[in-house]
C-alpha positions in Angstrom: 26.8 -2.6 11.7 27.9 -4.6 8.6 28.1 -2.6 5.7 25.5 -5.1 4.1 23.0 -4.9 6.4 20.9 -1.9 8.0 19.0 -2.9 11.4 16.8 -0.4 13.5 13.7 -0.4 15.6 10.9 2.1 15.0 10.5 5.1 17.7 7.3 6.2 18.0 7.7 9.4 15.3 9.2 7.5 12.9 6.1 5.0 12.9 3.3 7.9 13.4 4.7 9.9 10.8 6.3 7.0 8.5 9.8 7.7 7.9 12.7 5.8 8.8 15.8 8.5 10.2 19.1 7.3 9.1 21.8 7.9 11.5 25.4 9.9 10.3 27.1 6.3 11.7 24.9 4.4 9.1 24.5 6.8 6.0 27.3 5.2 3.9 24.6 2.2 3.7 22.5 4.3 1.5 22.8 5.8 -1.5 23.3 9.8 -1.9 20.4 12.1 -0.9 17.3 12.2 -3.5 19.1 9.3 -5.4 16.4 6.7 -6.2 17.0 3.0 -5.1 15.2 -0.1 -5.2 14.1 -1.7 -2.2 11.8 -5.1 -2.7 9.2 -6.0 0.5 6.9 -8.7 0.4 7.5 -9.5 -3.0 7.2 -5.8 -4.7 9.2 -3.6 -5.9 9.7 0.3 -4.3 11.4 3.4 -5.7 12.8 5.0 -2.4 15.4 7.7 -1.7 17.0 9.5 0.8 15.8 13.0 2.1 18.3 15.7 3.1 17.4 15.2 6.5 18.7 11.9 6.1 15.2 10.4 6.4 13.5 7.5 4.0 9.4 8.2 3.3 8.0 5.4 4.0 4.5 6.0 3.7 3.9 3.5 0.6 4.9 0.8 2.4 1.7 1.4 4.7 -0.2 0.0 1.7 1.2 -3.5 2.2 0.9 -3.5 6.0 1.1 -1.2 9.5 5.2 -0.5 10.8 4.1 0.1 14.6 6.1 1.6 17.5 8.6 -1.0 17.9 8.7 -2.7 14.6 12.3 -3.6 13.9 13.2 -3.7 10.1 16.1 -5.2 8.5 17.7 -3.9 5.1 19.5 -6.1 3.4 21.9 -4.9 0.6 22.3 -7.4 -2.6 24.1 -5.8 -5.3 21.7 -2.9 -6.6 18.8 -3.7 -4.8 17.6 -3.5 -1.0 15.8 -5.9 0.3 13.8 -5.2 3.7 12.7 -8.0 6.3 10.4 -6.7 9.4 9.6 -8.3 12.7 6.1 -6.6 14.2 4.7 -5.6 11.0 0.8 -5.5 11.6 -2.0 -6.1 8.7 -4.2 -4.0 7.9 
């Protein structure tokens, strides 16, 4: 995995429960545990952070739309920001 970009498909806890778990392989992406960091989807702005469990909450993205079973999502890094792309995203 580039170290711009984050790529992963939802299992089914992480889209019942709405977390995203970071793998050790992939936690150099992110920033430090409980460190805030901006990450923009459909045009807003969230405050998001790491758990200690290496997890992301993602439960105020369910707001904008549904991140089923499946969903794969796409984190972009550009400069300070995230920015995250998701194919299977359902409306609500």
């Amino acid at each position: 995995m580039s170290e711009t970009k984050f790529v992963k498909t939802l299992n089914r806890p992480e889209a019942k429960y709405r977390y995203w778990h970071i793998k050790k392989e992939d936690r150099d992406f992110f920033p430090e545990a409980h460190e805030i960091f901006k990450l923009k989807f459909e045009d807003k702005e969230y405050e998001m952070k790491v758990n200690h469990k290496d997890d992301i909450m993602t439960g105020q993205l369910y707001n904008v739309c549904k991140f089923p079973e499946g969903t794969t999502i796409n984190v972009e890094k550009k400069r300070t920001k995230y920015v995250l792309t998701a194919k299977g995203t359902q409306s609500w």
